[in-house]
C-alpha positions in Angstrom: -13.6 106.5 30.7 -13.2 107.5 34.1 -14.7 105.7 37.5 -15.5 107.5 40.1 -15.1 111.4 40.9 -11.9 112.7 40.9 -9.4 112.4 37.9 -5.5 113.3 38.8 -4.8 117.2 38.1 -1.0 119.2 39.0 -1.0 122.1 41.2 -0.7 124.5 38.0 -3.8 123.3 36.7 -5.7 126.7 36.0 -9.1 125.0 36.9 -7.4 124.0 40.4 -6.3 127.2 40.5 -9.1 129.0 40.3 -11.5 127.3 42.9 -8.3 127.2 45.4 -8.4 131.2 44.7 -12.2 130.9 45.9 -11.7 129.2 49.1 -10.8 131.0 52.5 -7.4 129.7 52.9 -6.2 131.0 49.8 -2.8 133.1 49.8 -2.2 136.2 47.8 0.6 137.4 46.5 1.0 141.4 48.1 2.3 142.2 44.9 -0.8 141.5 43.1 0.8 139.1 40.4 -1.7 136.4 39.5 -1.2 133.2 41.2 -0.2 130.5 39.0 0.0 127.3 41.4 -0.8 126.6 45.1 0.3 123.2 46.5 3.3 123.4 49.1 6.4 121.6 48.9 6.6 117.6 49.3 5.0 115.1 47.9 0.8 116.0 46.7 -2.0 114.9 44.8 -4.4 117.0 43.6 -7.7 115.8 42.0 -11.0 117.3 40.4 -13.7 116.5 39.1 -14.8 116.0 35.6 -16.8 119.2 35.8 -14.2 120.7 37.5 -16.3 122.1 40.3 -14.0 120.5 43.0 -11.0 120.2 43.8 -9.0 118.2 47.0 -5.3 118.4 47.7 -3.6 115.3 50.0 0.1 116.8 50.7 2.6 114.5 52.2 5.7 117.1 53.4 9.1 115.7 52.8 10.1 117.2 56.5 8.2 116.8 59.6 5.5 119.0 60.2 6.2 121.7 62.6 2.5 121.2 64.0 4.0 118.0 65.2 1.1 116.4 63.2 1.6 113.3 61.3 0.4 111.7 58.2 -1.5 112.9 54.9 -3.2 116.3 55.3 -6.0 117.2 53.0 -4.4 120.5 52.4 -7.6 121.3 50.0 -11.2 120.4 49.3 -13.6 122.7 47.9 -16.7 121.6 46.3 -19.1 123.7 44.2 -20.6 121.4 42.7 -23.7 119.1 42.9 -21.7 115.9 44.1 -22.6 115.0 47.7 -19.3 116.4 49.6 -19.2 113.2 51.9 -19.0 111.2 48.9 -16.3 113.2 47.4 -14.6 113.1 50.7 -14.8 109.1 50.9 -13.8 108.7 47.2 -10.1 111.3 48.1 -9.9 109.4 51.2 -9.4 105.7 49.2 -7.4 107.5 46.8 -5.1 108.7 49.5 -5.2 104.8 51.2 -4.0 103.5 47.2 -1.0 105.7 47.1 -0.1 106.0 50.7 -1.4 102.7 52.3 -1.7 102.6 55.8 -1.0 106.0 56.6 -3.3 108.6 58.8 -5.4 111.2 57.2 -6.2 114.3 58.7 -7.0 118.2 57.9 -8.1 121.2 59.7 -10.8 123.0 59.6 -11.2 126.9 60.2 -14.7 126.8 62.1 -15.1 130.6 62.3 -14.6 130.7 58.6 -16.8 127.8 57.5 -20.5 128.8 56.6 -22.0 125.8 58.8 -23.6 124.9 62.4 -21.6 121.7 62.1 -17.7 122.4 60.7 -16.2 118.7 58.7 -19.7 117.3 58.5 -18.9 116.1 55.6 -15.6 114.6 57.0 -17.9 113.3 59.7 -20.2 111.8 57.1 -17.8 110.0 55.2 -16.3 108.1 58.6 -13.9 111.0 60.0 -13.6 112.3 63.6 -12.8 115.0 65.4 -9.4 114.4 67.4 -8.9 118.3 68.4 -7.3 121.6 67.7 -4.5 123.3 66.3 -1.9 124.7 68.8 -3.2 127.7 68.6 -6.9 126.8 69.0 -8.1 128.3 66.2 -8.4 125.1 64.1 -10.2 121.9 64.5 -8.2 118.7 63.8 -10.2 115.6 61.8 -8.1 112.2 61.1 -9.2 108.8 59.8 -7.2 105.8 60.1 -7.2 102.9 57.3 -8.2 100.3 60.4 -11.6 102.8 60.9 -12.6 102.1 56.9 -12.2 98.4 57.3 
């Protein structure tokens, strides 16, 4: 029986596969040859659901990040489903805190490529916050931190 929304997938799972291939930060090979996994190197956990209409990647990298950010970046989260995303959001965001306690979350968000007035509201919803961009700009930076669930 399984409690809660996600259960533990790999990044070869062809369901995960397939709704990474659907969201806008997917990478295609120029070759054309199908893509067969999607998770970059380091430590990861990827999770669906039981209908397998989301997905959400946490990716720990096993050097530090050039971005100079640190912590547990949601690398992934797509949700097609008819599960609330901030509750999907909260539930990955637990998960992370069992297997990585204590450490800060974070992910970026593309706002020009996200189909809503109000890019992470979800993130928002579920007890994120906003703490910037990118170097670049392009990107909008979201972090929680274990003290801001207690």
């Amino acid at each position: 029986m399984i409690e809660g929304y996600w259960f533990p997938s790999n990044h070869a799972d062809p369901r995960a596969v397939a709704l990474y291939l659907r969201h806008y930060s997917a990478r295609r090979y120029r070759d054309g040859r199908p893509r067969r996994q999607f998770c970059p190197p380091g430590e990861k956990m990827v999770l669906l659901t039981q209908d397998c209409r989301a997905v959400w990647v946490w990716h720990r990298p096993l050097m530090p990040r050039p971005s100079g950010e640190s912590g547990v970046c949601c690398t992934l989260f797509r949700n097609e489903g008819p599960i609330l995303s901030s509750a999907l959001v909260a539930e990955a965001t637990a998960l992370a805190w069992a297997r990585w306690p204590g450490q800060r979350l974070f992910t970026y968000v593309a706002d020009a490529k996200v189909r809503s007035v109000n890019p992470g509201y979800c993130f928002k919803m579920a007890g994120w916050r906003r703490c910037g961009r990118n170097k670049d700009g392009r990107l909008t930076v979201l972090e929680t931190h274990p003290e801001v669930a207690a």
